[in-house]
N, C-alpha and C positions, 0 to 999 in steps of 0.2 A: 512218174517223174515228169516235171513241166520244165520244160527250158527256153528259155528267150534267148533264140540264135539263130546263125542260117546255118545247120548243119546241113550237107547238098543231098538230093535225095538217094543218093545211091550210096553212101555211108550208112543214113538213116535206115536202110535196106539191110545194113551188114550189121547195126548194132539194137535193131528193135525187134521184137516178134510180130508178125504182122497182125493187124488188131489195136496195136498197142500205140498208133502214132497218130496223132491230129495234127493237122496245120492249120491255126490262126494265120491267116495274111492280114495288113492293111495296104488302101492302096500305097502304093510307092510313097505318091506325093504328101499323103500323113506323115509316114515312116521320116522324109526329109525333115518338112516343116514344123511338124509338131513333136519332133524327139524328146527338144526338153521340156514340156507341158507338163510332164506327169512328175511325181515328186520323188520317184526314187532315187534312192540315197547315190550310187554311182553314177547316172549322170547328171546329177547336181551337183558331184565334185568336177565331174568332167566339165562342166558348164563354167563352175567357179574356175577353175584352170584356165579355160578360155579367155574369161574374161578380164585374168589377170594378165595377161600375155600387152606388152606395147602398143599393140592394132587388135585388140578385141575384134572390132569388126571383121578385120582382116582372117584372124585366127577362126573365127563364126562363118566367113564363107568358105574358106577351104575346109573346115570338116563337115561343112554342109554341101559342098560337092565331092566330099568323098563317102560318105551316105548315099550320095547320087546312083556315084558308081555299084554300089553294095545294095541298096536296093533299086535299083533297075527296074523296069516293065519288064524287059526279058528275064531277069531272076524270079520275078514275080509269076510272070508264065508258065517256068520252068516248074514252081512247086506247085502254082495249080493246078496243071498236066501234069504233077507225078504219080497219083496214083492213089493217093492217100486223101483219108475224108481232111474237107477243107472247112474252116468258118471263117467267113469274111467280117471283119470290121464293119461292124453297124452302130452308129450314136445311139441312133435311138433304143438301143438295146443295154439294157444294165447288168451288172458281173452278174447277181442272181441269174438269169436269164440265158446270159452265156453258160452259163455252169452248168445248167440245167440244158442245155441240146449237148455240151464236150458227155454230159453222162449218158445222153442217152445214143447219143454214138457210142462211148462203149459198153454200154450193156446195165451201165450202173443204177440205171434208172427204176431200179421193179424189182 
């Protein structure tokens, strides 16, 4: 199962077998600024809601300093010290490529 969340690492502990968990990070400062780059379907409505709102821009930086808070350097830390193999966000790296180290982390590969 893959999920795009910040489940905290001590749930992750209660509801996975160990083995069984990767953590993708990007840095923080991706995570803020580049949220809505990519084109999936929820937040693009979440983007179009924003921009519908009186003060778009207005509505654009407070949920871009509440991203701030959610992903943190300290959150960030927290899940790269948890324990759990990690793959950091690299551009120069394409989904092939990523997919191919998430399997050979687990075992998938051979």
């Amino acid at each position: 199962m893959f999920v795009d969340t910040n489940i905290c690492p001590e749930t992750l502990r209660t509801i996975a077998a160990p083995g069984h968990v990767l953590l993708m990070l990007a840095d923080p400062s991706v995570s803020v600024n580049r949220f809505f780059d990519r084109p999936d379907r929820e937040k693009q409505f979440l983007y179009g809601l924003l921009m519908a709102e009186p003060d778009p821009a207005g509505a654009m930086e407070n949920y871009r300093r509440c991203l701030m808070r959610i992903c943190s350097q300290a959150r960030y830390d927290r899940f790269l010290r948890a324990g759990f193999p990690v793959l950091l966000r690299e551009e120069s790296r394409s989904p092939r490529q990523t997919l191919a180290l998430a399997e050979r982390i687990f075992g998938l590969d051979g």
